[in-house]
C-alpha positions in Angstrom: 148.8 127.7 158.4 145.6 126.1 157.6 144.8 128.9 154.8 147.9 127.9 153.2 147.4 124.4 153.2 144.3 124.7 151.8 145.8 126.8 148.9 148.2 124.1 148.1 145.8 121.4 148.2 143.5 123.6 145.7 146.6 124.0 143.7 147.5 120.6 143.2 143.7 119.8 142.5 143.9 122.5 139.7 147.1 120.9 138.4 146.0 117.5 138.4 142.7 118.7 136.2 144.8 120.6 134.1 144.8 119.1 130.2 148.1 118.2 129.2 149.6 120.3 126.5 150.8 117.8 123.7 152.5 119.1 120.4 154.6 117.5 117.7 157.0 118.2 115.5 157.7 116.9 111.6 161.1 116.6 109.8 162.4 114.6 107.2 165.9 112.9 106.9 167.4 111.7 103.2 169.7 108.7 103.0 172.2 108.6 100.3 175.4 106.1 98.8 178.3 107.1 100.0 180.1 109.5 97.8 177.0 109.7 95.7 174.0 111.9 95.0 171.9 108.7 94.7 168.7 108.4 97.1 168.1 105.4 98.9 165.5 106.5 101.0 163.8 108.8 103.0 163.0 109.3 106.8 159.7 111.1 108.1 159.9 111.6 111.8 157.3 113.1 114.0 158.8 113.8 117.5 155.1 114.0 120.3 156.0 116.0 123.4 153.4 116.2 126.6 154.6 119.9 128.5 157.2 119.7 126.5 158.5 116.5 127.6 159.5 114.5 124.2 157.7 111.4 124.8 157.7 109.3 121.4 159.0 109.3 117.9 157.4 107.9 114.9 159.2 107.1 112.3 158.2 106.2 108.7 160.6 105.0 105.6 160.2 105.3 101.9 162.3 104.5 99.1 162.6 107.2 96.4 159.2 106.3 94.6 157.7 107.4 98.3 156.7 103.6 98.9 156.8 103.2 102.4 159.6 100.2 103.2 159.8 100.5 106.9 158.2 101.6 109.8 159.9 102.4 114.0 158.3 103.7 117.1 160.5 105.1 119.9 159.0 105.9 123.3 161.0 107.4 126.0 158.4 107.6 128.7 160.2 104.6 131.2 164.0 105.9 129.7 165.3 108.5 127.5 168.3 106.9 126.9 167.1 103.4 126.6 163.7 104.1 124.8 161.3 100.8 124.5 161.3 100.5 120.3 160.4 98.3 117.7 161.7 98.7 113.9 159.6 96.7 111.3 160.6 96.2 107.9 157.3 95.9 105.5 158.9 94.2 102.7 160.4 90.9 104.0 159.1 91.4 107.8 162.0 91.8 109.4 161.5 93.2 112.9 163.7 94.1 116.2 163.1 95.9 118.7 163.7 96.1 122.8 162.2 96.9 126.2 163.2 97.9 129.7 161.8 94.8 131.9 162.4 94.7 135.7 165.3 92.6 135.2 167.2 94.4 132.6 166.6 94.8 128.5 164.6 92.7 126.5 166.0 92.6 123.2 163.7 90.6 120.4 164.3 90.3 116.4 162.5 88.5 113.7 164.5 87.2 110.5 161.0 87.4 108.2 156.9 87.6 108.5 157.1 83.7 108.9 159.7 83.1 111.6 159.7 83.3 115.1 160.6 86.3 117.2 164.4 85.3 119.0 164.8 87.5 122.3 166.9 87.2 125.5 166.5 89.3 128.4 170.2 91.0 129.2 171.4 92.8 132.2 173.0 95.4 130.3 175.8 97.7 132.7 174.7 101.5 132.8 175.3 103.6 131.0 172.7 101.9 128.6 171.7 103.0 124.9 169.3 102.2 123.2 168.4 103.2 118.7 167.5 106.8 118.6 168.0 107.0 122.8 171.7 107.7 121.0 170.7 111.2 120.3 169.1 112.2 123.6 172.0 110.4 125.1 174.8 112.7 123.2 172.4 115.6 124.1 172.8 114.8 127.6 176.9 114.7 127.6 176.7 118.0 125.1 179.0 120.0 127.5 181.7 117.4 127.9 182.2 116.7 124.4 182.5 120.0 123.8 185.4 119.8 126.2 187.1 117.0 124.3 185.9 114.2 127.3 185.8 110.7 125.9 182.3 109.1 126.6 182.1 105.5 127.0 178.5 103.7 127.1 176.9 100.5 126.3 175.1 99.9 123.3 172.2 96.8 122.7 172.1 95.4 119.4 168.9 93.9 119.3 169.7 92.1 115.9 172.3 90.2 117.9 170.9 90.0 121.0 174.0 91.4 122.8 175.5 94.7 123.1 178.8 96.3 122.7 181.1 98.8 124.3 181.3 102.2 122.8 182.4 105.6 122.7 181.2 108.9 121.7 184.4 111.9 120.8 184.1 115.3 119.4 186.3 115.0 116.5 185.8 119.1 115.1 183.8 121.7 116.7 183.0 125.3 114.6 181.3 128.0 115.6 178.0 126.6 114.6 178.6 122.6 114.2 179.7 119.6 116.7 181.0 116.7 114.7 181.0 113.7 117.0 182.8 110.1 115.8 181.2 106.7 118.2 183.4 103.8 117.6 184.4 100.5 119.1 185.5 101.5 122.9 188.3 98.6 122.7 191.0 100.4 120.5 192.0 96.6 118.6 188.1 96.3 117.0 188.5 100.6 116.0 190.9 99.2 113.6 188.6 97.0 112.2 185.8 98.8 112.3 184.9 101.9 111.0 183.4 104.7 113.1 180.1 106.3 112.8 180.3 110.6 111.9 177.3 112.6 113.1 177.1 116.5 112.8 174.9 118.5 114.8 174.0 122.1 115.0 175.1 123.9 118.4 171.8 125.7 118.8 169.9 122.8 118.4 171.2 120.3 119.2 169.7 118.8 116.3 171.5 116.1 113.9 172.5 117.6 110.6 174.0 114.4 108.8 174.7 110.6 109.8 177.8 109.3 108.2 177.5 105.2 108.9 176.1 102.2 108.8 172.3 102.3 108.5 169.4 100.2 109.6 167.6 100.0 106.9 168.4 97.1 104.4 168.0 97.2 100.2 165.4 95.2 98.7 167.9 92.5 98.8 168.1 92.4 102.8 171.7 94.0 102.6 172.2 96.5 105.3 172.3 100.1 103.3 
């Protein structure tokens, strides 16, 4: 018994000195009008892992002359669906962002470089989402929506410091692709809203196009 302690211990020593194995990994997104060819901008991500475990993503905007417009930082270390984040716009300063605090979500924006930051601390019901935790939250309920389940989970809108009810349903599934619609949960505001189309490839899991809203704004501060 005591030779087999001993082993353990030794193990656990080794694995504590161990170097973590980071990596990354570099993709680019392209935003375009609505039944158009025009570019609005482009998204550089780089997802970090730590053994494998995707830790942060760093996202970079540019418009089509490659100035960058806009910078985000995800990290999912406390939450993978709820990821502490901060999105800055570099043109007119516009900033939001949130942040898992003992006693629920922070959620914080800034109208412009000169004004002050508005937040308010929410106790958000679970299941909570959070900017890109969207993607790793969709990941997560992969095998239901295959199925045709309706997902319903709350979303934080940091720009109005409140959150809504949503859902997530597979609208058309092919051999390679998984269409998925979110919308309003409450089925009056789905009339007056309109939905949010996101195609992903089956073996990746990876998103292949974003039909929507964006959050990214023109020169102009309209939301692209």
């Amino acid at each position: 018994m005591r030779i087999f302690i001993s082993l353990i211990i030794v193990f656990v020593i080794l694995t504590a000195l161990r170097a973590p194995e980071i990596s990354s990994d570099n993709y680019t997104g392209y935003a375009y009008a609505e039944s158009s060819d025009k570019l609005l901008y482009t998204e550089e991500f780089t997802d970090h892992f730590v053994d494998g475990e995707h830790t942060e993503t760093l996202t970079n905007y540019f418009d089509p002359n490659h100035t960058k417009i806009a910078k985000r930082i995800l990290d999912f270390r406390r939450s993978k669906f709820a990821p502490d984040f901060q999105t800055e716009d570099l043109r007119s300063g516009y900033m939001e962002g949130s942040e898992m605090v003992d006693n629920g979500v922070r959620l914080f924006n800034r109208k412009s470089k000169s004004a002050k930051v508005d937040e308010k601390i929410m106790s958000i019901p679970q299941p909570i989402v959070v900017d890109g935790g969207f993607n790793q939250f969709i990941k997560a309920n992969w095998l239901a929506l295959e199925k045709g389940e309706v997902i319903t989970f709350h979303f934080a809108i940091p720009a109005r410091l409140d959150y809504f009810t949503l859902r997530a349903v597979m609208v058309e599934l092919t051999e390679k692709e998984m269409k998925v619609r979110v919308e309003p949960d409450k089925a009056l505001i789905r009339l007056l809203a309109s939905p949010i189309d996101v195609r992903y490839a089956k073996d990746t899991r990876r998103i292949l196009s974003y039909e929507g809203q964006s959050n990214i704004s023109d020169e102009n501060g309209i939301i692209l």
